[in-house]
N, C-alpha and C positions, 0 to 999 in steps of 0.2 A: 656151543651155545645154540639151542633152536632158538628156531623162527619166531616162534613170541613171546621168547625174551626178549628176543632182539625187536620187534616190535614195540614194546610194552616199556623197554627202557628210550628207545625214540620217541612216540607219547610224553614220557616225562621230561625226555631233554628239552624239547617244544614247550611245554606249561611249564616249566622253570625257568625258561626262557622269555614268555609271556609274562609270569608273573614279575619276574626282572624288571623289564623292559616298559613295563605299562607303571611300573614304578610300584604296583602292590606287593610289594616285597623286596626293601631297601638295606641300605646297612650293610653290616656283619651277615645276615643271616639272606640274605638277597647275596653278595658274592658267596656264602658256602653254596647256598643253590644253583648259580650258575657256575660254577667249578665241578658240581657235581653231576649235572646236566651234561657238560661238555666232556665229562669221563664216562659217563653213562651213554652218549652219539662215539665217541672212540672206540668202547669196549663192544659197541652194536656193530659198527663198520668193520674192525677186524676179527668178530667173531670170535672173540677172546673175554673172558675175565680174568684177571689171576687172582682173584678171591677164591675161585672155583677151584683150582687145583689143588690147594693144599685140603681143602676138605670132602677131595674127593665128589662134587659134585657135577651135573651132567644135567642138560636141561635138553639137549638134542634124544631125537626119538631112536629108539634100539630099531635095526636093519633087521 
């Protein structure tokens, strides 16, 4: 995974977080977004997706 993915999905986990938490986004659809905020700061922290591997994809820059 590069660097701004991994960026780019911390950004989100933050404003899914925010939106949670300030309560503009409750409910059912308020926990899928923080459930997927908090996979979306995991899959940043370990530098992994495993969405990415079955389809072959790669967001880190060729050497």
């Amino acid at each position: 995974m590069g660097s701004t993915d991994r960026v780019i999905r911390v950004i989100l986990a933050i404003v899914f977080a925010l939106l949670y938490f300030t309560g503009t986004v409750s409910g059912t659809l308020g926990l899928v977004l923080l459930i997927l905020g908090a996979i979306f700061l995991l899959t940043s922290v370990v530098s992994f997706c495993p969405l990415y591997a079955p389809f072959g994809i790669s967001t880190c820059k060729k050497a």
